[in-house]
mmCIF file of the N, C-alpha and C atoms, coordinates in Angstrom:
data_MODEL
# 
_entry.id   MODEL 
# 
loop_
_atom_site.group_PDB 
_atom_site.id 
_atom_site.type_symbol 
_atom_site.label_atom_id 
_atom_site.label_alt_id 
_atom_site.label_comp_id 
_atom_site.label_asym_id 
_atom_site.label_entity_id 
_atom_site.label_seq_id 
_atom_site.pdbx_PDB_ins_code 
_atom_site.Cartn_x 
_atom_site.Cartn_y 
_atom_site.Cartn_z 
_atom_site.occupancy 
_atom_site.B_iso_or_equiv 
_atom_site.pdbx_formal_charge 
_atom_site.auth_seq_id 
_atom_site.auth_comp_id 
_atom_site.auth_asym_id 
_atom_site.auth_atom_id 
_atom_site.pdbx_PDB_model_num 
ATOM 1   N N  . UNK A 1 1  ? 4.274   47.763 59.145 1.00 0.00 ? 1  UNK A N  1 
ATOM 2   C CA . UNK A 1 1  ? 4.687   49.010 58.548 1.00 0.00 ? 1  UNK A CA 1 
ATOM 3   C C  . UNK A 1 1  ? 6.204   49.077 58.619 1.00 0.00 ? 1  UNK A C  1 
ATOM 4   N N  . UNK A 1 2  ? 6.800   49.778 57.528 1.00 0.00 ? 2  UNK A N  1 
ATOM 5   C CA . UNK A 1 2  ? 8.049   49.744 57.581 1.00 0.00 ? 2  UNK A CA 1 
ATOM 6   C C  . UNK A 1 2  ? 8.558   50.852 57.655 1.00 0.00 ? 2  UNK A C  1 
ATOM 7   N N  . UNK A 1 3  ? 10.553  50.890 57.718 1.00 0.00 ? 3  UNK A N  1 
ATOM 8   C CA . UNK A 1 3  ? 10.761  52.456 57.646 1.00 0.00 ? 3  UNK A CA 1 
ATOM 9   C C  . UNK A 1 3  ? 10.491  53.516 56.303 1.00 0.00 ? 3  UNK A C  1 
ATOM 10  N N  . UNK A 1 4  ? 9.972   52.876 55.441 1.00 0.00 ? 4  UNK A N  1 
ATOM 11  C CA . UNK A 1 4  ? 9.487   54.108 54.362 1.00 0.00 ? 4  UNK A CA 1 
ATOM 12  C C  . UNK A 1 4  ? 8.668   55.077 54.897 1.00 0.00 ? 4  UNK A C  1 
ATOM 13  N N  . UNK A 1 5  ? 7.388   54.505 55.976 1.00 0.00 ? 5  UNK A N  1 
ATOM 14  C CA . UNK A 1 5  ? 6.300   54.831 56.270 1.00 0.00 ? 5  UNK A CA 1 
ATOM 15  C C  . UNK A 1 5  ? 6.766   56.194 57.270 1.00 0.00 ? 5  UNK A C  1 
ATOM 16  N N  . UNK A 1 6  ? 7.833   55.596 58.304 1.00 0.00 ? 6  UNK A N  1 
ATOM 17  C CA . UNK A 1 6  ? 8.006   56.697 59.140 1.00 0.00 ? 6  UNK A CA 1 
ATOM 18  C C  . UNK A 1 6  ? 9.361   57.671 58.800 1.00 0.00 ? 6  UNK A C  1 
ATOM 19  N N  . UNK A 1 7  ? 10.171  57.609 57.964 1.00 0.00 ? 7  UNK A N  1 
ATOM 20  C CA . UNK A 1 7  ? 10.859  58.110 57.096 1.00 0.00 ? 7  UNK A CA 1 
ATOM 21  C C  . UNK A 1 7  ? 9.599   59.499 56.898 1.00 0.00 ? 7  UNK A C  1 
ATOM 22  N N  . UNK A 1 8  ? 8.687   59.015 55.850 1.00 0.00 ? 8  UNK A N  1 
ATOM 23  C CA . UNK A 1 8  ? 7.916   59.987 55.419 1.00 0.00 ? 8  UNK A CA 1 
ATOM 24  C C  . UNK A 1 8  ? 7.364   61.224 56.597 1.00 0.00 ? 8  UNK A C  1 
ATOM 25  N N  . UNK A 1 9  ? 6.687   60.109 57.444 1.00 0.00 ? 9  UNK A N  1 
ATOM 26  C CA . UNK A 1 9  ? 6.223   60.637 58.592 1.00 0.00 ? 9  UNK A CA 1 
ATOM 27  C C  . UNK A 1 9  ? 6.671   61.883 59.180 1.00 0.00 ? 9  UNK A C  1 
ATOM 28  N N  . UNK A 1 10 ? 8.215   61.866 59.783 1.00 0.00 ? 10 UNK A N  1 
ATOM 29  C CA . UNK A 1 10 ? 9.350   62.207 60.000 1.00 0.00 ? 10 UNK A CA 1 
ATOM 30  C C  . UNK A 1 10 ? 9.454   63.863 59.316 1.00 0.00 ? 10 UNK A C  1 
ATOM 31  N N  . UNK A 1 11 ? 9.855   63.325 57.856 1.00 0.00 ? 11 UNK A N  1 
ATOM 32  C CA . UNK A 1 11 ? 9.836   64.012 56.636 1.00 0.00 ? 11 UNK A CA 1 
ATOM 33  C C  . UNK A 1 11 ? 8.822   65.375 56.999 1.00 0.00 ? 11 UNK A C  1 
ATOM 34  N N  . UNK A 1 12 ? 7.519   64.753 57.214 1.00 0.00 ? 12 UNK A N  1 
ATOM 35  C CA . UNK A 1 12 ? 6.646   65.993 56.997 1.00 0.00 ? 12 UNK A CA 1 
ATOM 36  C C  . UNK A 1 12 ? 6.184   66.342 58.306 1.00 0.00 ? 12 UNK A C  1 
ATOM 37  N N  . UNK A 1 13 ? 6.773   65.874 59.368 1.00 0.00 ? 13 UNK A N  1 
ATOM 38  C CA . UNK A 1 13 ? 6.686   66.557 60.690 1.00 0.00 ? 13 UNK A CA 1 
ATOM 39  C C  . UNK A 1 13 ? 7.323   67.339 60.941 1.00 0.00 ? 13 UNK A C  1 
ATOM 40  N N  . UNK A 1 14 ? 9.345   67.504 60.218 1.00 0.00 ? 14 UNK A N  1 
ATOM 41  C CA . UNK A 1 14 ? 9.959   68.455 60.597 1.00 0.00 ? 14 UNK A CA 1 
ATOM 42  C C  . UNK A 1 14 ? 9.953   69.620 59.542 1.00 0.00 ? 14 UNK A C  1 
ATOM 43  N N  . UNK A 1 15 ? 9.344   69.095 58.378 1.00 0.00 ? 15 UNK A N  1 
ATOM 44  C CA . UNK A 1 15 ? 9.856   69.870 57.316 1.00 0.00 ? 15 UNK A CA 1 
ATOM 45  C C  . UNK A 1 15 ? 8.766   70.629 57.340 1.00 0.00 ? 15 UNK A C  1 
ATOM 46  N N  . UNK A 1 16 ? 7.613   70.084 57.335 1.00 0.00 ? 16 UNK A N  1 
ATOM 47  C CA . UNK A 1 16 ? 5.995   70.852 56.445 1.00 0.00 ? 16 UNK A CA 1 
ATOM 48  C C  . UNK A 1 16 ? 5.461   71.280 57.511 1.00 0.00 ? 16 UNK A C  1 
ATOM 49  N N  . UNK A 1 17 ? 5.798   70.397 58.901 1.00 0.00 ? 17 UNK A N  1 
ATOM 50  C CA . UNK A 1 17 ? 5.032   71.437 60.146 1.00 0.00 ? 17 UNK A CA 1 
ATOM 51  C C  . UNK A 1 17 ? 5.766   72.020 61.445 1.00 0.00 ? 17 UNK A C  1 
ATOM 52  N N  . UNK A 1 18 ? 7.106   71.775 61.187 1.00 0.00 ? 18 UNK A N  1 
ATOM 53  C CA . UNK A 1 18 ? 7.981   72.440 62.031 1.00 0.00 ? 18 UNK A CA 1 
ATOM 54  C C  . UNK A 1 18 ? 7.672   71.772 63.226 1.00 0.00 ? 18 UNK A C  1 
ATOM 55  N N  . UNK A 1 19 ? 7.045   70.517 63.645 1.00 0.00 ? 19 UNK A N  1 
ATOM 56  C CA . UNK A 1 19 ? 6.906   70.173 65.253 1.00 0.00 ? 19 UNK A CA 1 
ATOM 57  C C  . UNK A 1 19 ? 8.238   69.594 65.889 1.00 0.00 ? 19 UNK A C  1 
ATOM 58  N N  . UNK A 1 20 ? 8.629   69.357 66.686 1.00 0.00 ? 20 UNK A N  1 
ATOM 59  C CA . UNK A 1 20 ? 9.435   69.068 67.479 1.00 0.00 ? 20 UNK A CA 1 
ATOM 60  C C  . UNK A 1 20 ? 9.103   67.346 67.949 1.00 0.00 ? 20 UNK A C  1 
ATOM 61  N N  . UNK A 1 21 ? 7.856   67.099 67.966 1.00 0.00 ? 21 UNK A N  1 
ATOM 62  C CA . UNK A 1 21 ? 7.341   65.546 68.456 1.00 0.00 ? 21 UNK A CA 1 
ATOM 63  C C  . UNK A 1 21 ? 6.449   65.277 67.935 1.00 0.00 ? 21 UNK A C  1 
ATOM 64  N N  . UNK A 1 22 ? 6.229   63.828 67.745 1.00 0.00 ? 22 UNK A N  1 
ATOM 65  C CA . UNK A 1 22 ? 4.747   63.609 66.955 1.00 0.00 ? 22 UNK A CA 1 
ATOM 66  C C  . UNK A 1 22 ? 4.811   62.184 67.875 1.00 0.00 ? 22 UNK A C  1 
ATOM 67  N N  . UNK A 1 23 ? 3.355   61.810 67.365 1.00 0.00 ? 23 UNK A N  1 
ATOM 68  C CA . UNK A 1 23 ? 2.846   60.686 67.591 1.00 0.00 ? 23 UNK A CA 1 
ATOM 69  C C  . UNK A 1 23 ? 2.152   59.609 65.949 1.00 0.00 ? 23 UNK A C  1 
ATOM 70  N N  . UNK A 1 24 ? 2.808   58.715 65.938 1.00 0.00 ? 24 UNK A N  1 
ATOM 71  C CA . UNK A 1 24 ? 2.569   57.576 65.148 1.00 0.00 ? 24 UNK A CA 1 
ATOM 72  C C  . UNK A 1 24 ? 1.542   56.579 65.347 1.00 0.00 ? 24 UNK A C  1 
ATOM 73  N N  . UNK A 1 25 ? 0.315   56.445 65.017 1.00 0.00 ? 25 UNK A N  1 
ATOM 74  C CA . UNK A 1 25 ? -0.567  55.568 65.198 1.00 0.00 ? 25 UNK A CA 1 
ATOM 75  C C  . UNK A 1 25 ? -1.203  54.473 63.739 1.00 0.00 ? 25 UNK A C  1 
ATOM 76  N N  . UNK A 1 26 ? -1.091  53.719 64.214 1.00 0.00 ? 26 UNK A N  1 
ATOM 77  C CA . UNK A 1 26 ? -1.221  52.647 63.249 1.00 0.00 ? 26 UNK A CA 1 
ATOM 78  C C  . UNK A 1 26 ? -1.690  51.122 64.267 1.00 0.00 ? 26 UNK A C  1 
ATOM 79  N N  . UNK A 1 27 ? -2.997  50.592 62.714 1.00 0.00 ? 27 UNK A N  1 
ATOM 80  C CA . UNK A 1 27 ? -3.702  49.721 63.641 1.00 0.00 ? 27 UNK A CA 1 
ATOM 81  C C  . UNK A 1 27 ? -2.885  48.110 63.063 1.00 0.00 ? 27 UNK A C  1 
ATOM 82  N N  . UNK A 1 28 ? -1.749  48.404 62.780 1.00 0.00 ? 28 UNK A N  1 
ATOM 83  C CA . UNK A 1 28 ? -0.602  47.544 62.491 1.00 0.00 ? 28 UNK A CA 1 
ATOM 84  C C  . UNK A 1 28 ? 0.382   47.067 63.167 1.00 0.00 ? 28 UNK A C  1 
ATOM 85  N N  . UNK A 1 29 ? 1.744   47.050 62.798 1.00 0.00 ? 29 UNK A N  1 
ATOM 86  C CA . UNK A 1 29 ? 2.841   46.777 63.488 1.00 0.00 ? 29 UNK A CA 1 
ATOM 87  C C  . UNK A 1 29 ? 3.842   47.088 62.886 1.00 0.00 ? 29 UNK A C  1 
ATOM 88  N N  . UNK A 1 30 ? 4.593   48.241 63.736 1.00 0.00 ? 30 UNK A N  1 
ATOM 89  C CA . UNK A 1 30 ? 6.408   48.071 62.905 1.00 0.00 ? 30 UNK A CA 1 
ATOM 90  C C  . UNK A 1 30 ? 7.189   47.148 63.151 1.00 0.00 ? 30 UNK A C  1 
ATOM 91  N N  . UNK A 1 31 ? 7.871   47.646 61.894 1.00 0.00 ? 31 UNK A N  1 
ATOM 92  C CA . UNK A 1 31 ? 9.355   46.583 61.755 1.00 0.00 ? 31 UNK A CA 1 
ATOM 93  C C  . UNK A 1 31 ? 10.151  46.775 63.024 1.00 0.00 ? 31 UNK A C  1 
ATOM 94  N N  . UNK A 1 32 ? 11.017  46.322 63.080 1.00 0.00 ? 32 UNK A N  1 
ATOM 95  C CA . UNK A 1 32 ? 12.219  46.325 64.253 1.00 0.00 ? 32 UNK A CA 1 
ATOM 96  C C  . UNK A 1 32 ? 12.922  47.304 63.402 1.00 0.00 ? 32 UNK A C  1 
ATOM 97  N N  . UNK A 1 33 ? 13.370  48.142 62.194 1.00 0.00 ? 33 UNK A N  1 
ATOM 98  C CA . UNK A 1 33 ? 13.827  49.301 61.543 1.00 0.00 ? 33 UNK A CA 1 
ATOM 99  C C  . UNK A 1 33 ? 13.163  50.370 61.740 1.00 0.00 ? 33 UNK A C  1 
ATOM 100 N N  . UNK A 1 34 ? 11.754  50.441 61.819 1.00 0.00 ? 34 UNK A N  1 
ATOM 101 C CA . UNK A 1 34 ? 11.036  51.105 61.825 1.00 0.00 ? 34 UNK A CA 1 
ATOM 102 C C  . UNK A 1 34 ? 11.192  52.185 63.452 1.00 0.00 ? 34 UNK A C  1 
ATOM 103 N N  . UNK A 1 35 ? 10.633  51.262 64.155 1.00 0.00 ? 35 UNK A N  1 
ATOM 104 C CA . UNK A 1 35 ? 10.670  51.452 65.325 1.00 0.00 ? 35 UNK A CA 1 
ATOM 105 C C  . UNK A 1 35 ? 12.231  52.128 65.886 1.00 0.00 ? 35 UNK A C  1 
ATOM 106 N N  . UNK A 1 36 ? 12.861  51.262 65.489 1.00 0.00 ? 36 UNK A N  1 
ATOM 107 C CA . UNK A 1 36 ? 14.434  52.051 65.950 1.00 0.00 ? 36 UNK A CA 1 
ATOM 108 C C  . UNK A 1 36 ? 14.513  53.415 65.448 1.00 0.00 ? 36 UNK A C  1 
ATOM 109 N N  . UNK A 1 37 ? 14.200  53.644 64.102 1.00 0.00 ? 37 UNK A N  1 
ATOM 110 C CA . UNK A 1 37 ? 14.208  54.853 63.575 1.00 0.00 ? 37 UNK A CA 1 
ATOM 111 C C  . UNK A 1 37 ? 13.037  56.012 64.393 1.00 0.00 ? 37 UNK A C  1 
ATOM 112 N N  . UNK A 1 38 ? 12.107  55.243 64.659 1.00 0.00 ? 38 UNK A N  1 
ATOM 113 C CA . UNK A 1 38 ? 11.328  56.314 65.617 1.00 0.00 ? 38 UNK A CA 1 
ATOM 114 C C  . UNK A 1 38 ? 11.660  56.551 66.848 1.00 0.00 ? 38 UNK A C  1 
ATOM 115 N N  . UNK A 1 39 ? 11.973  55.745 67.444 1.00 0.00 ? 39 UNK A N  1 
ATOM 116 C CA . UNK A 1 39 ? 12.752  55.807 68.555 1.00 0.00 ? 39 UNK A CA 1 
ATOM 117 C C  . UNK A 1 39 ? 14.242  56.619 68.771 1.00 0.00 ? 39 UNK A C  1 
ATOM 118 N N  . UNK A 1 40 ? 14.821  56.985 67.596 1.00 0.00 ? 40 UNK A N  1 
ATOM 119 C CA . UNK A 1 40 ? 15.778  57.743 67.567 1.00 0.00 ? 40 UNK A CA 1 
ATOM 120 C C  . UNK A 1 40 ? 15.238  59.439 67.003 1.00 0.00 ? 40 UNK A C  1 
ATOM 121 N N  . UNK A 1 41 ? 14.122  59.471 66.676 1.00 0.00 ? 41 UNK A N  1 
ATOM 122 C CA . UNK A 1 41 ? 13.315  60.733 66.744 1.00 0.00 ? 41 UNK A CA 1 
ATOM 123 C C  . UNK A 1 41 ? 12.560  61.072 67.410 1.00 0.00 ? 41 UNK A C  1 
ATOM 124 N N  . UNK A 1 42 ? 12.353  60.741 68.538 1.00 0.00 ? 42 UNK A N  1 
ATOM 125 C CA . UNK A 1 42 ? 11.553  60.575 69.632 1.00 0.00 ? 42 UNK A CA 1 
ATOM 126 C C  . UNK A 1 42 ? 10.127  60.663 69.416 1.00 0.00 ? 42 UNK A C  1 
ATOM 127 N N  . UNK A 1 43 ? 10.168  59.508 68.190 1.00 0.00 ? 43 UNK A N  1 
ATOM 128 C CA . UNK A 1 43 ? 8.428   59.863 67.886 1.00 0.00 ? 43 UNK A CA 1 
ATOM 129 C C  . UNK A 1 43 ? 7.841   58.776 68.759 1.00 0.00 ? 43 UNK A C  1 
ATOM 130 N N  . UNK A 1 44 ? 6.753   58.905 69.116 1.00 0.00 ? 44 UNK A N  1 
ATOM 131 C CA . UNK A 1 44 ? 5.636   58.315 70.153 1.00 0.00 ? 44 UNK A CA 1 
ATOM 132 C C  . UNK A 1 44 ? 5.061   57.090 69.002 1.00 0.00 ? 44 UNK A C  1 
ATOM 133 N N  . UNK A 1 45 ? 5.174   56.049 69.373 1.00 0.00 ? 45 UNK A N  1 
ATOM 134 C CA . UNK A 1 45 ? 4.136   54.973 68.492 1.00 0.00 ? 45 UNK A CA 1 
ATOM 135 C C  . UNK A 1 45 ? 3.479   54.337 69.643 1.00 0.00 ? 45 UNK A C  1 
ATOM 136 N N  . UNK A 1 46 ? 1.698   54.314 68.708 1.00 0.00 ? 46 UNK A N  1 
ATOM 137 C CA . UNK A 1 46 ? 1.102   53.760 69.076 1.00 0.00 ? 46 UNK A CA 1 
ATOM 138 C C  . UNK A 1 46 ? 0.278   52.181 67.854 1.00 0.00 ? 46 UNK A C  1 
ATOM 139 N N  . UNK A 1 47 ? 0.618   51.036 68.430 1.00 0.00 ? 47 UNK A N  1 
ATOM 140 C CA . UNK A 1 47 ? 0.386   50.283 67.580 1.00 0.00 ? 47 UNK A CA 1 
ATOM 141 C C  . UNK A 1 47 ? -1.142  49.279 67.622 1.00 0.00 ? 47 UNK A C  1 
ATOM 142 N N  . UNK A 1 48 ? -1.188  48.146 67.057 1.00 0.00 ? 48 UNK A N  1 
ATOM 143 C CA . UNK A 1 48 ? -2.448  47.836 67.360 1.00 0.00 ? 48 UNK A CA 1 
ATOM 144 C C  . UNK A 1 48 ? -2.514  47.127 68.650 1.00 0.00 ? 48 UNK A C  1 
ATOM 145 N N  . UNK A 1 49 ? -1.592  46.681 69.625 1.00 0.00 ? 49 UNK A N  1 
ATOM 146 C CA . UNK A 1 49 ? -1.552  46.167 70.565 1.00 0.00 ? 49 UNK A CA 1 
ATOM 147 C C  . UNK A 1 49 ? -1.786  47.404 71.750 1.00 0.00 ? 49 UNK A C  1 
ATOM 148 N N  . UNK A 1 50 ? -1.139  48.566 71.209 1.00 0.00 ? 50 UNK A N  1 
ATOM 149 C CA . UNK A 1 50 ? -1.072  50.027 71.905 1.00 0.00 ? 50 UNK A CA 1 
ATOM 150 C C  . UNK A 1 50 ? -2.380  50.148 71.854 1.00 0.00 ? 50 UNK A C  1 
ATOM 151 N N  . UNK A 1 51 ? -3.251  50.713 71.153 1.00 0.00 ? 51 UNK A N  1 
ATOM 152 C CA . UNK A 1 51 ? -4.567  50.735 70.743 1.00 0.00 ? 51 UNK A CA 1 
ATOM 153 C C  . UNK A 1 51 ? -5.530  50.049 71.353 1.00 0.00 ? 51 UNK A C  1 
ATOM 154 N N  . UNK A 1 52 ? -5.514  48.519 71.403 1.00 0.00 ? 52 UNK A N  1 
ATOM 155 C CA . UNK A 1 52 ? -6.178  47.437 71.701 1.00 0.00 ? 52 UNK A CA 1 
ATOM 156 C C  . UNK A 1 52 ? -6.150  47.917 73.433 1.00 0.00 ? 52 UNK A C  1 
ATOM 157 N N  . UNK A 1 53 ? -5.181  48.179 74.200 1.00 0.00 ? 53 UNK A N  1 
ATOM 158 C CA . UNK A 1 53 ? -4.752  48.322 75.289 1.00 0.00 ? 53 UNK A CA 1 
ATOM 159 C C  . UNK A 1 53 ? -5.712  49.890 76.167 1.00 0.00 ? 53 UNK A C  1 
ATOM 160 N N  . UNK A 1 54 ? -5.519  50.686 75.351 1.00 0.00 ? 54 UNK A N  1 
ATOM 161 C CA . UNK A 1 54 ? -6.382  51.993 75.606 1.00 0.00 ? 54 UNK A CA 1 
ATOM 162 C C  . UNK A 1 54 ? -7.678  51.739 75.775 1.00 0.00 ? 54 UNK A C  1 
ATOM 163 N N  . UNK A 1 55 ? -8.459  51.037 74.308 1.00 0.00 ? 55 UNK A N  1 
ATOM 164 C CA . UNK A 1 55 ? -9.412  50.818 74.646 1.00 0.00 ? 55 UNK A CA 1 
ATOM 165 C C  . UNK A 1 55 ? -10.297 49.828 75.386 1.00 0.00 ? 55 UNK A C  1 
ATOM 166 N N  . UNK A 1 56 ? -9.244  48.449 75.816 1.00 0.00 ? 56 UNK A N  1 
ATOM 167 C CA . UNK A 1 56 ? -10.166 47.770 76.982 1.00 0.00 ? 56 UNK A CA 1 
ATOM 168 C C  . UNK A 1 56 ? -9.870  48.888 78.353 1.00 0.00 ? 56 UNK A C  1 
ATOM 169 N N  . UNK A 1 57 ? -8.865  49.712 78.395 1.00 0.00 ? 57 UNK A N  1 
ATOM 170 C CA . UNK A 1 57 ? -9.020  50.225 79.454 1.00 0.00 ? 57 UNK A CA 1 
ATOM 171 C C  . UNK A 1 57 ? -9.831  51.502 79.637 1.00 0.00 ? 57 UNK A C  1 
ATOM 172 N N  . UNK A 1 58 ? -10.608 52.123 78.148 1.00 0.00 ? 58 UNK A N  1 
ATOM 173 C CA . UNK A 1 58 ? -11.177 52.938 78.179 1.00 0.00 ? 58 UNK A CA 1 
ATOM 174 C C  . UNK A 1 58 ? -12.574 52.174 78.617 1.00 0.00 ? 58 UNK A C  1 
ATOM 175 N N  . UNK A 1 59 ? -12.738 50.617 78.112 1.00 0.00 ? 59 UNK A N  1 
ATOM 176 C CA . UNK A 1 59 ? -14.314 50.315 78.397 1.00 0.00 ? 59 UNK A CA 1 
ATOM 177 C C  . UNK A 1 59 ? -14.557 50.167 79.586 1.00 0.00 ? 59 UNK A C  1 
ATOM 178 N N  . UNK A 1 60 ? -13.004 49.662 80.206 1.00 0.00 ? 60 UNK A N  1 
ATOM 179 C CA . UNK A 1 60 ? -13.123 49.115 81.730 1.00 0.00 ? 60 UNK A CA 1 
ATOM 180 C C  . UNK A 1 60 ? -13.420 50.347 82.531 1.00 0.00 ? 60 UNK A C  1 
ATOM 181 N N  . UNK A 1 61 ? -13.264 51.633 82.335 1.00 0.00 ? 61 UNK A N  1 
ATOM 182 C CA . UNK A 1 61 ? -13.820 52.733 83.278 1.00 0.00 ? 61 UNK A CA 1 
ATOM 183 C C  . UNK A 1 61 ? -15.027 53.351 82.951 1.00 0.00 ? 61 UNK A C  1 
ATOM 184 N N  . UNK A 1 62 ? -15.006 52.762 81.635 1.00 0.00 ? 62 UNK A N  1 
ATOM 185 C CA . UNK A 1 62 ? -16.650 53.304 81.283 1.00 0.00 ? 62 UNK A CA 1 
ATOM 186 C C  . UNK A 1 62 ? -18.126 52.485 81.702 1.00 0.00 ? 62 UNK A C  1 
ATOM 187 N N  . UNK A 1 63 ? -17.442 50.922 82.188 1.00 0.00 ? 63 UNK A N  1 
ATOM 188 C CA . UNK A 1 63 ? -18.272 50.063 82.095 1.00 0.00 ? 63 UNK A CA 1 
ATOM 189 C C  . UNK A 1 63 ? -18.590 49.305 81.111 1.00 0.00 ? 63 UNK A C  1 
ATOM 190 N N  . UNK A 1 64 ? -18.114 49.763 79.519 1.00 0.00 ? 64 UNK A N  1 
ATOM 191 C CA . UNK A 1 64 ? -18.297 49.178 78.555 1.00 0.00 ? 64 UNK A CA 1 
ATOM 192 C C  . UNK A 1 64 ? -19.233 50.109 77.649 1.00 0.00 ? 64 UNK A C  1 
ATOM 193 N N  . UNK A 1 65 ? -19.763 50.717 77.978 1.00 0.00 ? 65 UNK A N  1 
ATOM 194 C CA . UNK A 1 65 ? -20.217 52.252 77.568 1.00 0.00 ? 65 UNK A CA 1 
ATOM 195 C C  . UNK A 1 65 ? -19.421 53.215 76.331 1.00 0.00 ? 65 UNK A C  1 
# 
């Protein structure tokens, strides 16, 4: 994913919902633009490695459940 994606993102977090922080999830990967740019909006990304990570640790307390 690139910075168009979180540009937009951005776009309609401050403009259309007035939040202050968001979170970015994608079962992808940003650019090294991308990311800098979120990182300078203090948006939260979660990627597919982020993702992948939650859920072996969600199975590992569930048992796999």
């Amino acid at each position: 994913m690139g910075s168009p994606e979180i540009q937009l993102f951005i776009g309609m977090l401050v403009t259309e919902h007035e939040a202050d922080r968001g979170i970015y999830v994608t079962t992808s990967y940003l650019t090294q633009p991308a990311m800098k740019l979120a990182r300078k909006h203090g948006i939260e990304v979660w990627d597919r490695d982020g993702l992948a990570d939650l859920l072996a640790e969600r199975m590992k307390r569930t048992g796999g459940h």
